[in-house]
N, C-alpha and C positions, 0 to 999 in steps of 0.2 A: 488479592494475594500480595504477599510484603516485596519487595524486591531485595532480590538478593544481592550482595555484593561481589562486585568480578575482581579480578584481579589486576586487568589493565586497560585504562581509555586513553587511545591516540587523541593528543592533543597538540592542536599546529606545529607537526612533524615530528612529535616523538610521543613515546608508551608514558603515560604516568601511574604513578600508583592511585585506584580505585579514591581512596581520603584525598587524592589532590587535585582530582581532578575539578576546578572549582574555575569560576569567575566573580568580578565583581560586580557587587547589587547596582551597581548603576549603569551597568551594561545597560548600550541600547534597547538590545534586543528585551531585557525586560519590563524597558516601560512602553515600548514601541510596537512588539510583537516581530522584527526586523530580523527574520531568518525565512531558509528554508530546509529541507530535510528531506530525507528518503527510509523508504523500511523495507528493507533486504532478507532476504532466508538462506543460509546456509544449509543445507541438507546432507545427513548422513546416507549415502549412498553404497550400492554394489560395489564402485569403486573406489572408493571412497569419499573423503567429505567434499562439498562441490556448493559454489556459489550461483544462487539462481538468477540465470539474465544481469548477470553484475554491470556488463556494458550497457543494456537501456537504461539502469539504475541509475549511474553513474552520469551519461547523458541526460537524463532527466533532469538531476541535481542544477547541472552544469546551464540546462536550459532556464530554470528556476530562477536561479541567480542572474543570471543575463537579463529577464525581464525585471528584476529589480534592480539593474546597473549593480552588483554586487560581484566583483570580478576577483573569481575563486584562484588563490596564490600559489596552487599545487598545476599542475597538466593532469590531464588525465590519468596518466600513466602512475603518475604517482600517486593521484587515488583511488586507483584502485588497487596496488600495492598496498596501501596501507588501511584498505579493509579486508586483505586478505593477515596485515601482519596483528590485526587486533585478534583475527581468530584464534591466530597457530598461539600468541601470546598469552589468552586464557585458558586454552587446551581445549575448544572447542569442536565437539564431531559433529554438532548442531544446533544452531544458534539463528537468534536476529541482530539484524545490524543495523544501525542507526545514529546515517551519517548523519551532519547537521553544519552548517555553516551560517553564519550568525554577523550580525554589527556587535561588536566590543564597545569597550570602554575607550570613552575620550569625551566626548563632551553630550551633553542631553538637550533636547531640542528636536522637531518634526526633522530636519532637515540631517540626514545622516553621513551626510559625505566627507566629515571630518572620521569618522569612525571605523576601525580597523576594521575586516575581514575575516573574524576567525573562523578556524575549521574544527572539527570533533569529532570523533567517531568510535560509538560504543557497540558495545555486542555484550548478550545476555539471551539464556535459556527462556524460549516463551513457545509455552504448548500450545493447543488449538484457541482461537483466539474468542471464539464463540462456545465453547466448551467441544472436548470430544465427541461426545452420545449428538451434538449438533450438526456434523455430518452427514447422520443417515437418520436419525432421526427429525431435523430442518429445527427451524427459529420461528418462536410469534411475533411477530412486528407490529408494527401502527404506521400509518402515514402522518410527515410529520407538522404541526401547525408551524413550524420554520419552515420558510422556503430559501432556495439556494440561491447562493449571489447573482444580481444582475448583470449582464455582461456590460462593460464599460465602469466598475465597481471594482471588485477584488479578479484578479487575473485566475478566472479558474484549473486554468491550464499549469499554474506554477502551485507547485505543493509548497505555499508558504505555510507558518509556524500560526503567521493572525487567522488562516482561512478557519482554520480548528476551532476558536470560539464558537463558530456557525455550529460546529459539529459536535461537539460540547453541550450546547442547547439541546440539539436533538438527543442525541444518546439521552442524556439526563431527563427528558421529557417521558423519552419511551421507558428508561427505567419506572420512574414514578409512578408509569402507569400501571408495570408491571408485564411490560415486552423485554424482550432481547436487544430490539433496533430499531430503530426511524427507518423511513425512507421522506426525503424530500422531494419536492416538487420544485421545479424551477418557474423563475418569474411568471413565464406564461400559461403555469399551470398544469407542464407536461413531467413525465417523470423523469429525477434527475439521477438522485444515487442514496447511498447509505449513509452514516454518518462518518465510514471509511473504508466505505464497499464500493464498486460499478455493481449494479443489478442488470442479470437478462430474465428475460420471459417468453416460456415456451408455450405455442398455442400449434397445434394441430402436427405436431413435430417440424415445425420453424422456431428457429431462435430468433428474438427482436432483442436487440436493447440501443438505450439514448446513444445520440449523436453525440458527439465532443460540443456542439453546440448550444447542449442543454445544463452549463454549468458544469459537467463533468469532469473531474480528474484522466486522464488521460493512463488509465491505467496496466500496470507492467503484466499485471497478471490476465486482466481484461484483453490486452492485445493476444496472450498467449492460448484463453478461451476462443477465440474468434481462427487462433491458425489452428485449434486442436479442433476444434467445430465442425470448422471448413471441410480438413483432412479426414475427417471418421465421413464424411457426406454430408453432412447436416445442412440446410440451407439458412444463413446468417442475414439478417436485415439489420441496419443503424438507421431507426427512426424515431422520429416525435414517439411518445409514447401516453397514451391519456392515462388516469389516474384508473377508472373504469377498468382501462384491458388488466389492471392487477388481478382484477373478483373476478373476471373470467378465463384467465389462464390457469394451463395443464401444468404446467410447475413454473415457478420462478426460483431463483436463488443470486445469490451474492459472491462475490468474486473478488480477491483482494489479496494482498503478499500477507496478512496477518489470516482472514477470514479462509484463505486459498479458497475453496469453492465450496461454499455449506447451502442446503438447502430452506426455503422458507416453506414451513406449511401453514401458516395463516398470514391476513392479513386484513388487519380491522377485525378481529373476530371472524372472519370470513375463512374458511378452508381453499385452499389450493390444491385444487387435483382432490387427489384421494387421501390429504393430509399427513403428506408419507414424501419422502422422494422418490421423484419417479426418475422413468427408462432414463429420458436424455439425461439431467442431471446425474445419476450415474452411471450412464455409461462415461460422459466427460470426467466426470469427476476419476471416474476408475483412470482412464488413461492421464489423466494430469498425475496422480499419483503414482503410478507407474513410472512417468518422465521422471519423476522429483527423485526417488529411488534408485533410478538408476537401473531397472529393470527392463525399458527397453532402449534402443538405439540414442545416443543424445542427436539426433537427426537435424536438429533445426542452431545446434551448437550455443545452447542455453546454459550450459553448466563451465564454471571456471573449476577446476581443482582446487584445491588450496595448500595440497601435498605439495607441489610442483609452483609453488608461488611465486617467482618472480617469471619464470618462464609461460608458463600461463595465463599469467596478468598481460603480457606483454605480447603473448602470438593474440588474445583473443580484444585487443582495442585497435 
């Protein structure tokens, strides 16, 4: 699908026009890979439009950059202002956002500590990221001959811009092959994640999925599976995961601020469950989207407005 054009990308502290929003080819970040980034949802709601989890998101970022020494030139407060002001700016009632803070232009070289800081942050209409009917009807995957970075290599905990190459492979591999998605394996062989999913697996109605230990992104929507989980009863494990307990679990599925929670019914050619989504996946799945909606309570104070934007940037940091 073509990308469309919007109408305004904040760029280090002000709206520009969609044609200018631009940098130079010799920015670090594009021979280095020297950024990090975040991907947000906006959701149209009961009460209207409402940003999901903007403060973990935002934290996230802010964590990201910190393990790169990349020390972001905004407070908090101000950004997350200013991805509420990229919304109201396009006229969006729902959207993704996609912050991104970057090494600029000044000089080329491994060593980037001459090189500015910049910030950016777009938003743009993107539907289901796995396609709709994916859902409820799940995803064919493969496991993928990429395995996920070893710890003391790439900081899997920081959603840099370079980690995506890894991810990149995968996806591309499972395309070729004519799946939907990869799932990787980490170093030692246990399961890691998608190529920009967390995966859980349910067996006997327990939910497992990987530790933060096993290469994993440290995910926004993954943390909010695990309190929706919890809260319905469900009983949640974070462990090692062998590649094996895939072919033998009741469902498995993917979880992610693009993917939000879509089901897999195969994997390797193998069927999951009844090849179908099952109970837990949808029962989770129904109340996540319920949350996201705005249908029931915002109980756990996940949703920013963005009617009320400066005021509610501001009570919810």
């Amino acid at each position: 699908m073509p990308f469309e054009e919007v109408k305004k990308i904040w760029m280090n502290g002000r709206l520009v026009d969609f044609a200018d929003a631009k940098i130079h080819i010799l920015s670090h970040v594009i021979h280095y890979g020297s950024g990090v980034f975040e991907g947000v949802r906006c959701y149209k709601t009961k009460q209207g439009s409402a940003i999901f989890r903007l403060r973990e998101h935002t934290r996230r970022i802010f964590d990201s950059a910190k393990i790169y020494r990349m020390a972001i030139p905004y407070t908090v407060e101000e950004f997350n202002q200013a991805c509420v002001e990229v919304i109201q700016a396009n006229g969006f009632e729902s959207c993704y956002l996609r912050p991104l803070v970057y090494r600029g232009f000044h000089s080329l070289g491994v060593f980037p500590g001459n090189c500015p800081v910049d910030v950016c942050i777009s938003a743009w209409e993107w539907g289901k990221y796995l396609g709709k009917e994916a859902l409820e009807q799940g995803v064919d995957v493969r496991v993928a001959s990429w395995e996920r970075m070893a710890p003391n290599t790439f900081p899997a905990m920081a959603k840099a811009t370079g980690n995506y190459l890894n991810s990149q492979l995968i996806r591309m591999e499972a395309d070729a092959d004519g799946y939907s998605e990869g799932i990787a394996l980490d170093v030692r062989g246990y399961v890691s994640e998608g190529s920009g999913e967390n995966i859980f697996v349910v067996r006997n109605n327990i939910i497992y999925t990987p530790t933060l230990g096993a290469s994993v992104l440290p995910g926004i929507t993954r943390d909010s599976i695990l309190t929706i989980a919890r809260d319905l009863g469900f009983k949640v494990i974070e462990q090692d995961i062998p590649r094996e307990f895939l072919y033998v679990a009741d469902e498995v599925f993917f979880t992610g601020t693009a993917a939000e929670v879509t089901p897999i019914r195969s994997i390797d050619r193998i069927t999951v469950g009844e090849g179908r989504r099952g109970p837990v996946t949808e029962k989770i799945q129904s109340e996540f989207f319920s949350y996201i909606a705005g249908e029931v309570p915002d109980r756990y104070n996940w949703l920013t407005p963005v009617v009320t934007a400066k005021k509610a940037v501001l009570a919810a940091t």
